[in-house]
Backbone as JSON Lines, residues from 0, in Angstrom:
{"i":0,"aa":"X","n":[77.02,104.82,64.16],"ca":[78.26,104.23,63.69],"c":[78.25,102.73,64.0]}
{"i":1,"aa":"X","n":[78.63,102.06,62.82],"ca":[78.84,100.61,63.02],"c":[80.16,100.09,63.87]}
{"i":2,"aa":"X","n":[80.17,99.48,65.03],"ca":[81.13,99.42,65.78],"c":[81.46,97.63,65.84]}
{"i":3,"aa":"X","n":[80.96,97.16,65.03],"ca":[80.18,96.07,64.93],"c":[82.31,95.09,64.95]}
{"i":4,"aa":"X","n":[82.87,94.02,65.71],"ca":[84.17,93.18,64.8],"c":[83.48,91.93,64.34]}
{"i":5,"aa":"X","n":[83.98,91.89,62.87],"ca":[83.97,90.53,62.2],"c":[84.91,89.89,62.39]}
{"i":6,"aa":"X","n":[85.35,88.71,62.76],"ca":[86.61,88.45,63.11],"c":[86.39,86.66,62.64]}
{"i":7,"aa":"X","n":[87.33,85.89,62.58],"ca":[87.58,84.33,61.85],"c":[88.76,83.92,62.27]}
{"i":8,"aa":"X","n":[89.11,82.68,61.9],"ca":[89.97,81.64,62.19],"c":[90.28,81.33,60.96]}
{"i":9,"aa":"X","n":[91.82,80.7,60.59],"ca":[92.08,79.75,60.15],"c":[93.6,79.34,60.0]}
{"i":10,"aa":"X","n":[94.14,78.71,59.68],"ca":[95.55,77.91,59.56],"c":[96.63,78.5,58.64]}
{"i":11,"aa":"X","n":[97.25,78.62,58.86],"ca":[98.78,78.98,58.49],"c":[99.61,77.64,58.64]}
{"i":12,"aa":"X","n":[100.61,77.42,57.94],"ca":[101.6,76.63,58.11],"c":[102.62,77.5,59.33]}
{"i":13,"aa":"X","n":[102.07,78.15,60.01],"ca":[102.52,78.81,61.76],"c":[101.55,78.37,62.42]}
{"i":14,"aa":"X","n":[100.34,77.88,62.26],"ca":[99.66,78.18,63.23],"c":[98.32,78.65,63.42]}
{"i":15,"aa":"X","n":[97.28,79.1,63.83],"ca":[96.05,78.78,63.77],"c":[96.15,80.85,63.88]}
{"i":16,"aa":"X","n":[95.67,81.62,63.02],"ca":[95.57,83.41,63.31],"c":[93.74,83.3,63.39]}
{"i":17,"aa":"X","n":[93.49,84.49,63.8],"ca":[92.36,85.25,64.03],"c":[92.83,86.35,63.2]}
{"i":18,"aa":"X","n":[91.8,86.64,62.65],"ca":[91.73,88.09,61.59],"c":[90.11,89.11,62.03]}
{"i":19,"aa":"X","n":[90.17,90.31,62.62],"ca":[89.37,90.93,62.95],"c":[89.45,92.21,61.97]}
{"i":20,"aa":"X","n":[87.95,92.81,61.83],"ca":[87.93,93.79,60.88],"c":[87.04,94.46,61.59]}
{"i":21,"aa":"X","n":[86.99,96.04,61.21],"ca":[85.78,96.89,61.39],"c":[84.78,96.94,60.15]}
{"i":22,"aa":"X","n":[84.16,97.87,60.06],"ca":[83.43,98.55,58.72],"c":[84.71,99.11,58.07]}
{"i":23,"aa":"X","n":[85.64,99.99,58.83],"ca":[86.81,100.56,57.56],"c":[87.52,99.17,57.42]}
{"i":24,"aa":"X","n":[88.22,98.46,58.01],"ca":[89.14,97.54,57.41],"c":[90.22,96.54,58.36]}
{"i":25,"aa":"X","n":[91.48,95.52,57.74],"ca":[91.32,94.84,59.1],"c":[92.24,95.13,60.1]}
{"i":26,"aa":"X","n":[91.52,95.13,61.18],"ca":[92.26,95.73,62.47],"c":[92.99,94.64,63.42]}
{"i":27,"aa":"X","n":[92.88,93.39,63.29],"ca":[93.58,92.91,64.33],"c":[94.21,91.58,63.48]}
{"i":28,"aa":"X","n":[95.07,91.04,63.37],"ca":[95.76,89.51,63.01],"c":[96.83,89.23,64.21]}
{"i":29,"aa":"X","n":[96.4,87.96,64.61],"ca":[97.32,87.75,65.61],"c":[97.04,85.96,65.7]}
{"i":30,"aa":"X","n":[98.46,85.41,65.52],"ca":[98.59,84.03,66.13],"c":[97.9,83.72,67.32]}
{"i":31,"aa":"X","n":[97.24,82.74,67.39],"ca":[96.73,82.05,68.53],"c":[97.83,81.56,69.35]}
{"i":32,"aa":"X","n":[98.39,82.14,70.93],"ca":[98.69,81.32,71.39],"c":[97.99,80.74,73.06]}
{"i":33,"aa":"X","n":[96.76,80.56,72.92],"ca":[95.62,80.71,73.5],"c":[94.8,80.24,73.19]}
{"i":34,"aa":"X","n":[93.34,79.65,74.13],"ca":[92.46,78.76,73.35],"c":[91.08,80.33,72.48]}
{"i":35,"aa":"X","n":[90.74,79.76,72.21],"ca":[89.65,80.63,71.01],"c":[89.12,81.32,71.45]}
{"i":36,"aa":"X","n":[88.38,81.23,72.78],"ca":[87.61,81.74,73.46],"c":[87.66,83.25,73.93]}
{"i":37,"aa":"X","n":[89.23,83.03,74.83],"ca":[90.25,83.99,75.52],"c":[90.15,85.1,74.38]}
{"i":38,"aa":"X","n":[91.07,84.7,73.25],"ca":[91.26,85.56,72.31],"c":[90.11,86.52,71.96]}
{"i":39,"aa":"X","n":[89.09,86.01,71.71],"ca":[87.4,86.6,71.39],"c":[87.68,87.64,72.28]}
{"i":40,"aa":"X","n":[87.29,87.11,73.46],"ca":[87.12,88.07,75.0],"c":[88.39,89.12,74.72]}
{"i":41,"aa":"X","n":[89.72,88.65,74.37],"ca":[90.4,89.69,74.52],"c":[90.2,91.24,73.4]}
{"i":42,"aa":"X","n":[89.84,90.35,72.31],"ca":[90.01,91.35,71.41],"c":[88.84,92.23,71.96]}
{"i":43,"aa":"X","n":[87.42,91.73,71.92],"ca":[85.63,92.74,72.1],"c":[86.66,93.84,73.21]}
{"i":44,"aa":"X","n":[87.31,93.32,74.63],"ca":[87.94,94.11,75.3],"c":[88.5,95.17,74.79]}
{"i":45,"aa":"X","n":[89.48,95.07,73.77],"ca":[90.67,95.91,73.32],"c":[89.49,97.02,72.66]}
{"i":46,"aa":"X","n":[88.53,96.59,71.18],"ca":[87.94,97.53,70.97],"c":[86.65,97.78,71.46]}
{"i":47,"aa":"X","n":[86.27,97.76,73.02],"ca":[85.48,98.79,73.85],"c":[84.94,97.89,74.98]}
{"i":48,"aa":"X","n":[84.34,98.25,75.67],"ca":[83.5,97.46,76.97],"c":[82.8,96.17,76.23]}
{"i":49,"aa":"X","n":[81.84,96.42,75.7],"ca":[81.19,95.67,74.62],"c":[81.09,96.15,73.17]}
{"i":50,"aa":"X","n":[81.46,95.11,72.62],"ca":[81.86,95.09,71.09],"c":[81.15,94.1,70.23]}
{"i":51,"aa":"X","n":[80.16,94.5,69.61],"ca":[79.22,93.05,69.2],"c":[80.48,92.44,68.09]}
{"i":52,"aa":"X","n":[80.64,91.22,68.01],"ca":[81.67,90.09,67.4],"c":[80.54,89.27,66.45]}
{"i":53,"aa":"X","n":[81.26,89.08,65.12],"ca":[80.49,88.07,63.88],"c":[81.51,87.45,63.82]}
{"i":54,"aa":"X","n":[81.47,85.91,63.8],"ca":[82.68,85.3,63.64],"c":[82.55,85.17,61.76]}
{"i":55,"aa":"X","n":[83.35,85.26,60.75],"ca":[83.3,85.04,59.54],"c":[84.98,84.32,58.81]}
{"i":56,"aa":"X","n":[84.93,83.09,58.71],"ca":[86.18,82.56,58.3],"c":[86.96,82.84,56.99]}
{"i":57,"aa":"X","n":[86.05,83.64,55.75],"ca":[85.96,83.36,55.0],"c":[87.3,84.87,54.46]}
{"i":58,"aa":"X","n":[86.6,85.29,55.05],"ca":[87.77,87.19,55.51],"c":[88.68,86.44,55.73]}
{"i":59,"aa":"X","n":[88.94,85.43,57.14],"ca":[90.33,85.29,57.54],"c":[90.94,84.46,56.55]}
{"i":60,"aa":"X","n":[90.7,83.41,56.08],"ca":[91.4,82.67,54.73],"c":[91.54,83.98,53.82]}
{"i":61,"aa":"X","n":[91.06,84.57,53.27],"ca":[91.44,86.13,52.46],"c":[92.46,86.18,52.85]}
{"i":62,"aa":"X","n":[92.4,86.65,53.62],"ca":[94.03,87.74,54.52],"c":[95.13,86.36,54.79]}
{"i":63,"aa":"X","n":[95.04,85.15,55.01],"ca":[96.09,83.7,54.63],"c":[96.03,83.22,53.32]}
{"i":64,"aa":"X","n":[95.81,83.55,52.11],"ca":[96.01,84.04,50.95],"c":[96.58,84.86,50.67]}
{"i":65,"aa":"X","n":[96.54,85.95,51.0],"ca":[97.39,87.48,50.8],"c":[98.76,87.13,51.49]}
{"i":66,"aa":"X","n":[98.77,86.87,52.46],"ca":[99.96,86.51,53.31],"c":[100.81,85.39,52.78]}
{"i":67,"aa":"X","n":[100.43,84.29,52.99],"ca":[100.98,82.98,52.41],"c":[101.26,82.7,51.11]}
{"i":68,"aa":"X","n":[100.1,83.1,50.67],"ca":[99.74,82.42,49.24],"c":[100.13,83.53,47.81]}
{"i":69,"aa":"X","n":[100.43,84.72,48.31],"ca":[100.54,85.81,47.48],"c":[99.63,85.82,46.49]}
{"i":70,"aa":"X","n":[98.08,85.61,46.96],"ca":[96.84,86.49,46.54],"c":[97.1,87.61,46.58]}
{"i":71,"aa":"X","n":[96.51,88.25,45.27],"ca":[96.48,89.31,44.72],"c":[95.03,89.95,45.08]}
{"i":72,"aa":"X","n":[95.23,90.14,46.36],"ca":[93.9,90.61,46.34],"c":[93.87,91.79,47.39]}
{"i":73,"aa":"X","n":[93.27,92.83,47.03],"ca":[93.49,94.43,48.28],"c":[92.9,94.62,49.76]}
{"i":74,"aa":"X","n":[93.23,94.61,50.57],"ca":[93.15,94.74,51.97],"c":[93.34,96.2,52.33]}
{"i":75,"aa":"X","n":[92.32,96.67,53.24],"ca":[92.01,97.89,53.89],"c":[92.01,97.6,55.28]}
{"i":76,"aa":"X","n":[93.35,98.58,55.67],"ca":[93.66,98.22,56.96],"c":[93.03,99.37,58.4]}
{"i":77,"aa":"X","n":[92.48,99.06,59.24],"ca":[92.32,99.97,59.72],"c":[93.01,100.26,61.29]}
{"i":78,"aa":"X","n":[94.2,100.55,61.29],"ca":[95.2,100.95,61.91],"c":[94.86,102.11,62.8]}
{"i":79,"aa":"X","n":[94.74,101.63,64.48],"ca":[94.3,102.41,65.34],"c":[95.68,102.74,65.98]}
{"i":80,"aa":"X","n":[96.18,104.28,65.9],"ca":[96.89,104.57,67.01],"c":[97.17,105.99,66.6]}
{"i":81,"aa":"X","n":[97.93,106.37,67.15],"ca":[98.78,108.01,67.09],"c":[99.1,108.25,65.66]}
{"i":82,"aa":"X","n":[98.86,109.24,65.32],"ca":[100.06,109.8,63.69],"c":[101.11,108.89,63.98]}
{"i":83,"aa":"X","n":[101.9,109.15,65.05],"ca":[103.77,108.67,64.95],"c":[103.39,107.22,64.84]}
{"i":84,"aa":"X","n":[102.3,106.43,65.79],"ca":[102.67,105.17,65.6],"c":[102.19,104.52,64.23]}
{"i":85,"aa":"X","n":[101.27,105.2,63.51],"ca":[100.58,104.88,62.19],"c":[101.7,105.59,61.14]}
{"i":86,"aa":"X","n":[102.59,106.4,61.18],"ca":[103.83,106.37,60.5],"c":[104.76,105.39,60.53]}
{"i":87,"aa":"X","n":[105.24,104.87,61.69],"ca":[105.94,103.4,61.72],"c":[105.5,102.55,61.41]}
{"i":88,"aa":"X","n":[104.13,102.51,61.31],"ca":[103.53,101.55,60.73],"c":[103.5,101.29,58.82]}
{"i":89,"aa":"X","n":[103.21,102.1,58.68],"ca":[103.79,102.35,56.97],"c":[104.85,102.32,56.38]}
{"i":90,"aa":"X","n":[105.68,102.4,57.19],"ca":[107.04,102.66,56.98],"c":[107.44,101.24,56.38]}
{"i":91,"aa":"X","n":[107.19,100.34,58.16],"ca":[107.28,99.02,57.93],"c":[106.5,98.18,57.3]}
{"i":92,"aa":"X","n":[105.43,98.76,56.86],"ca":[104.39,98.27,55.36],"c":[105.34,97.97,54.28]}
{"i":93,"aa":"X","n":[106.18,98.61,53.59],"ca":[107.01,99.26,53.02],"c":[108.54,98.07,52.77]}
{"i":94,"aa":"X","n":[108.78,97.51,54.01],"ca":[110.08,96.77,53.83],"c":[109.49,95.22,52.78]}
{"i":95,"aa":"X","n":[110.26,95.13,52.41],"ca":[110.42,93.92,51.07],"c":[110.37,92.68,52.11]}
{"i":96,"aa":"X","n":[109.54,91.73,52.12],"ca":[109.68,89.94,52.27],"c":[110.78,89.94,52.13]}
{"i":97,"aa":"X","n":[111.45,88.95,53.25],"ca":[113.0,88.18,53.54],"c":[113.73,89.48,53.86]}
{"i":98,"aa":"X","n":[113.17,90.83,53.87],"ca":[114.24,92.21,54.5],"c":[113.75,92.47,55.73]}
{"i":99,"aa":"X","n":[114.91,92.23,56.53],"ca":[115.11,92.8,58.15],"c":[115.8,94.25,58.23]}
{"i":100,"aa":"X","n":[115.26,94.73,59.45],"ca":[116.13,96.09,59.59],"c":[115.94,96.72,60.77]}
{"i":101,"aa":"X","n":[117.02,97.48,61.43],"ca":[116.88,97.62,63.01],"c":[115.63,98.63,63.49]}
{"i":102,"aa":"X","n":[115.81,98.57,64.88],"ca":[115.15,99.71,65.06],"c":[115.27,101.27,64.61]}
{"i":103,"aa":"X","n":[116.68,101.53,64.97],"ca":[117.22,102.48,64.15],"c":[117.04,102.78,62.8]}
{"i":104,"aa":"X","n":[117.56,101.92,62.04],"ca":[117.18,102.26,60.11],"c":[115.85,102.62,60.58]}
{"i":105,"aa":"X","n":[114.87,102.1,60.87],"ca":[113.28,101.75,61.16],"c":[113.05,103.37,60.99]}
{"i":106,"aa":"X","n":[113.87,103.8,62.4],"ca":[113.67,105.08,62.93],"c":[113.86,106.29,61.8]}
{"i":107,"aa":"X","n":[114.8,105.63,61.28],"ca":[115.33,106.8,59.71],"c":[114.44,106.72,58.67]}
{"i":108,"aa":"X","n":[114.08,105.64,58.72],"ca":[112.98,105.8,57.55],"c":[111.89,106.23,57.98]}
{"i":109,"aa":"X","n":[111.74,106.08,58.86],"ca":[110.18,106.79,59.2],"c":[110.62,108.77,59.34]}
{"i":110,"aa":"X","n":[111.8,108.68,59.57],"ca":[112.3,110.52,59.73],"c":[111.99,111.17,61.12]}
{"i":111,"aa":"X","n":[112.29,109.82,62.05],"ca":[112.43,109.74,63.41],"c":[113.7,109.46,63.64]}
{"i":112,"aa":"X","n":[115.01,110.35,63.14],"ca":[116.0,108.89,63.91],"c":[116.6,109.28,65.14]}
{"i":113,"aa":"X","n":[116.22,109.8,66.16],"ca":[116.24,110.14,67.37],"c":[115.62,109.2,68.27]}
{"i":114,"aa":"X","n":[114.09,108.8,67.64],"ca":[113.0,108.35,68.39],"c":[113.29,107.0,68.24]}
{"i":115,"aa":"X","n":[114.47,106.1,68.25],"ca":[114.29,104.91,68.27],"c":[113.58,104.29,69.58]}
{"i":116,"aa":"X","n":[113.26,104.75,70.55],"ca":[112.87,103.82,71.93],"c":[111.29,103.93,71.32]}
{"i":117,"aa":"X","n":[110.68,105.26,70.94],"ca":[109.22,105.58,70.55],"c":[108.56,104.65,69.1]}
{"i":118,"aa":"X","n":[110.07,104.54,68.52],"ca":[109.65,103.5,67.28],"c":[109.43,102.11,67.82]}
{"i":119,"aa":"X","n":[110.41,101.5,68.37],"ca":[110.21,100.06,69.03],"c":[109.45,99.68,70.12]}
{"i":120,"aa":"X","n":[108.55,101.18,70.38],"ca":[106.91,100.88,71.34],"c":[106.5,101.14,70.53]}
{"i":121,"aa":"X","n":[106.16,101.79,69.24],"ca":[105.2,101.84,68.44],"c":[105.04,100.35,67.59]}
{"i":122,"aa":"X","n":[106.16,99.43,67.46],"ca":[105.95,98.38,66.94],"c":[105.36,96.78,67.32]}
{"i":123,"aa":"X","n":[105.77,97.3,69.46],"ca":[105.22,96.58,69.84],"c":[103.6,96.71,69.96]}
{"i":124,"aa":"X","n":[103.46,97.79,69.51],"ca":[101.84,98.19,69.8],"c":[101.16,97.53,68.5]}
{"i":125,"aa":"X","n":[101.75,96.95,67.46],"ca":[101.03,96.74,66.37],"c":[100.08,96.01,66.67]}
{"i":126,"aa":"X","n":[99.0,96.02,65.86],"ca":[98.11,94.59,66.26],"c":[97.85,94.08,64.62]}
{"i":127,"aa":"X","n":[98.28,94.27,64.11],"ca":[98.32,93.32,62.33],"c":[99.62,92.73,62.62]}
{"i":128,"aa":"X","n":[99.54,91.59,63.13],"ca":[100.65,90.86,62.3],"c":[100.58,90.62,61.38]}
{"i":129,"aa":"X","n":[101.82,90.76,60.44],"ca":[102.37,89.83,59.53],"c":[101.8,90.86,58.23]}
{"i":130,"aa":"X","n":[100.39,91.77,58.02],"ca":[100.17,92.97,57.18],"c":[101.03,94.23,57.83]}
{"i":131,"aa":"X","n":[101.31,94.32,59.18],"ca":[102.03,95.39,59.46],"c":[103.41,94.63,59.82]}
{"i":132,"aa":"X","n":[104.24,94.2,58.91],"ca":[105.81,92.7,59.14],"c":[105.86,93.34,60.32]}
{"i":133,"aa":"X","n":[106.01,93.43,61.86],"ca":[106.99,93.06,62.98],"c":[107.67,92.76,63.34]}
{"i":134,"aa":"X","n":[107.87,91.44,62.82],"ca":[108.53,91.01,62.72],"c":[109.99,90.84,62.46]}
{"i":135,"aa":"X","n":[109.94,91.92,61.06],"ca":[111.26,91.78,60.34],"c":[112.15,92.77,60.72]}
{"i":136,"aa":"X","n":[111.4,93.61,62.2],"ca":[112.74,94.2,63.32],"c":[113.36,93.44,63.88]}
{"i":137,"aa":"X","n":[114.83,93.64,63.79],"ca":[115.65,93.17,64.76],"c":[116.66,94.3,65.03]}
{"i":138,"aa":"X","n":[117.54,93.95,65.92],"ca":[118.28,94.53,66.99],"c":[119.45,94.63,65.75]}
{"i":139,"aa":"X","n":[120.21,96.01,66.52],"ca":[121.69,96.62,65.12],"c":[122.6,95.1,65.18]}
{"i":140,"aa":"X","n":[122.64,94.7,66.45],"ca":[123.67,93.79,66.31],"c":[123.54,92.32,66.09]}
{"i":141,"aa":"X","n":[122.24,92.84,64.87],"ca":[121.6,90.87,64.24],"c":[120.82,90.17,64.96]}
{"i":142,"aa":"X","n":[121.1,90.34,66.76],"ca":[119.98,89.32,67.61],"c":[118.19,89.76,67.15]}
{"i":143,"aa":"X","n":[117.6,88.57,66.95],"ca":[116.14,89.4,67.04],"c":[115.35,90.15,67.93]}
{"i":144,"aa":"X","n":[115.36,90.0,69.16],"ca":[115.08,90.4,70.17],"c":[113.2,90.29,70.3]}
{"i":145,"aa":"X","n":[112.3,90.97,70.87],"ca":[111.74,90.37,71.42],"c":[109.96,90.43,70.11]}
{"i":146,"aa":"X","n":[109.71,89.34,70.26],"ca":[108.48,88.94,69.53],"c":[107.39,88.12,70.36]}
{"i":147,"aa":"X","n":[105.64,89.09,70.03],"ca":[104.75,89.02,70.8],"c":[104.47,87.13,70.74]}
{"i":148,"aa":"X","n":[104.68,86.57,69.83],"ca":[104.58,84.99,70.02],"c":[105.8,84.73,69.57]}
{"i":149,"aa":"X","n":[106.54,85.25,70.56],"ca":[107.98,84.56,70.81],"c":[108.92,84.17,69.67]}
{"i":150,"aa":"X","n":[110.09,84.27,70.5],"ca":[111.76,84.03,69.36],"c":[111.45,82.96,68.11]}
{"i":151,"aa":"X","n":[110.8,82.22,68.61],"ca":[111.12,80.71,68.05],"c":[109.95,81.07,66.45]}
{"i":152,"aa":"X","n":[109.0,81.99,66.81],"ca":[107.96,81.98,65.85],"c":[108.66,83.28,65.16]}
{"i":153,"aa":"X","n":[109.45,84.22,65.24],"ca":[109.8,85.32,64.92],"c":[111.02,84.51,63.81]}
{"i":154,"aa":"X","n":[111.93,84.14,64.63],"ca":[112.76,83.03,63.44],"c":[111.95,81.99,62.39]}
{"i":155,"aa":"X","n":[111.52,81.11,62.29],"ca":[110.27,81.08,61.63],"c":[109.8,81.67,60.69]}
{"i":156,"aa":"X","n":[109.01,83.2,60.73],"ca":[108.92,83.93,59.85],"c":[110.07,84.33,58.97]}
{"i":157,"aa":"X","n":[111.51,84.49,59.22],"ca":[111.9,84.94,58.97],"c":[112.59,84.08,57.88]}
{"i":158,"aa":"X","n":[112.9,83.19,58.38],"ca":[113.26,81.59,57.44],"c":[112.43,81.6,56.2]}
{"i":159,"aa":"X","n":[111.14,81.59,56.7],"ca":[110.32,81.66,55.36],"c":[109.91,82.44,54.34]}
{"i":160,"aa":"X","n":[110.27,83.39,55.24],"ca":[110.03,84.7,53.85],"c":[111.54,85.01,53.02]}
{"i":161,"aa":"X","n":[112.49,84.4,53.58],"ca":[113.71,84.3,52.86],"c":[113.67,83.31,51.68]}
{"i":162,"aa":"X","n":[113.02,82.39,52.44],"ca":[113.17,80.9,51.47],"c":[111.8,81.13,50.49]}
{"i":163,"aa":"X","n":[110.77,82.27,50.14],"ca":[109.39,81.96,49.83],"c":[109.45,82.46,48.74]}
């Protein structure tokens, strides 16, 4: 088995992302808020002791096209976690650019609506930003509440996909 991450750099009008992929598809997008290096080390960590890494930029501009630019172009995601958390994850595949919605709705649409505490750890567990929105949870009573690169970048997104 090829265990092999391809992973790249490049710019957003947010900010500098890393885009990592397997052989099935891509597994990690996440804002830099960290120098380059760290990030590398963190991710080979996340998927195993040692993880041979290809850096390739050309994937990550792909996926800041798709995102930004609304390239029309198909992405294969390969989404590591539990059934339940790879159901929340689709779910929130699913919500429309510039649409927010709580944890709760979250929870109903996925046909959890009990499990709101299990939905809002399953979302912090994402590791696609911005292909899996995260973002566009917020709290019943409008506050956003908490985002892995912070309030200020969570508002941000949210501005822009309203205004895009």
């Amino acid at each position: 088995m090829n265990n092999e991450i391809v992973y790249g750099f490049t710019e957003t009008p947010f900010g500098t992302i890393i885009v990592a992929r397997t052989i099935v598809g891509i597994c990690d997008v996440a804002f830099l808020s960290w120098n380059r290096a760290a990030v590398i080390k963190e991710l080979a960590t996340h998927w195993g002791t040692y993880t041979p890494t290809t850096q390739n930029n050309v994937m990550a501009d792909t996926v800041r096209r798709v995102i930004f630019e609304d390239y029309d172009h198909p992405l294969t995601l390969d989404l590591q976690g539990t059934p339940f958390q790879r159901r929340v994850w689709q779910t929130l595949m699913q919500t429309q650019r510039g649409e927010t919605l709580s944890y709760e709705a979250l929870a109903l649409r996925a046909g959890e609506p009990k499990a709101i505490r299990a939905v809002a750890s399953a979302v912090a567990q994402n590791r696609v930003a911005m292909l899996v929105p995260c973002h566009r949870v917020i709290h019943k009573d409008g506050t956003l509440g908490e985002y892995h690169w912070g309030k200020t970048l969570k508002q941000q997104l949210l501005d822009w996909e309203k205004n895009a």
